[in-house]
C-alpha positions as a printed Julia matrix, in Angstrom:
66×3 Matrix{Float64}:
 -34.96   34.48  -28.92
 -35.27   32.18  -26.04
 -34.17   29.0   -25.79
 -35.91   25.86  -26.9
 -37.16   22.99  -24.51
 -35.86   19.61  -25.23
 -39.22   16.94  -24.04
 -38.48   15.73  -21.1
 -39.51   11.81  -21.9
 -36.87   12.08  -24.8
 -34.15   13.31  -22.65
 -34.78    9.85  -20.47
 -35.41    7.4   -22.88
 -33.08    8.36  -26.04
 -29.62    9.43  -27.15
 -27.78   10.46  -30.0
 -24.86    8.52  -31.75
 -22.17   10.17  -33.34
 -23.93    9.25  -36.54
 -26.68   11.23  -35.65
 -29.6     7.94  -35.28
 -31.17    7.67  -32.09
 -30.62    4.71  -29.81
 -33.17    3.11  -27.71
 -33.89    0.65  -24.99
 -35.32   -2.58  -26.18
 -39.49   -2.67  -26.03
 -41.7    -5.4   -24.17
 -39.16   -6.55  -21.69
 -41.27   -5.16  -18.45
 -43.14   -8.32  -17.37
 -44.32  -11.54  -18.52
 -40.77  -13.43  -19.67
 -42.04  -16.4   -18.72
 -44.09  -16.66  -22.27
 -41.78  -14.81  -24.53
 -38.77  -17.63  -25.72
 -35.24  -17.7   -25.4
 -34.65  -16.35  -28.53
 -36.96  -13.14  -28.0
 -35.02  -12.68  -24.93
 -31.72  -12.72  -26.19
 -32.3   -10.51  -28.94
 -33.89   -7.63  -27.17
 -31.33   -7.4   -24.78
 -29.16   -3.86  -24.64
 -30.53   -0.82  -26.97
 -31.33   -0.67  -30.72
 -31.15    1.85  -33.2
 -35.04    3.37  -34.09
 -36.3     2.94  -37.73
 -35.93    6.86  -40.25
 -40.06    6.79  -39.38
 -39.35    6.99  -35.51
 -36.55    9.45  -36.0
 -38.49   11.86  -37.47
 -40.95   12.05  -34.7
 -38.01   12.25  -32.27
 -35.9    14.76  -33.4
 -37.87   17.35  -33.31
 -38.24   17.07  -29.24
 -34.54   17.02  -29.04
 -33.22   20.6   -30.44
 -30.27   20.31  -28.59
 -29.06   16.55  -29.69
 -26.44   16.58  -31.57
């Protein structure tokens, strides 16, 4: 049987925690700070955990993940 291919965009943009979720990098943090406020700033900063929907999509491109 040869071996499965993990998606390349998932192996950049996600990982696995020991609980088995996958972690993220914040979204809309690219440009235009200027109009977001303080507190959308400071709450997307660092990585959050995606919602069970998101996982599902995920995990499938990431055989390997543990």
């Amino acid at each position: 049987m040869p071996k499965m291919k993990t998606k390349s965009s998932c192996k950049k943009r996600f990982k696995v925690t020991a609980s088995g979720r996958i972690k993220a990098g914040q979204a809309g943090k690219r440009h235009g700070m200027i109009k977001r406020t303080t507190k959308f700033i400071r709450d997307a900063r660092g990585t959050t955990v995606l919602a069970k929907a998101d996982e599902k999509i995920i995990k499938p491109m990431m055989p390997y993940a543990r």
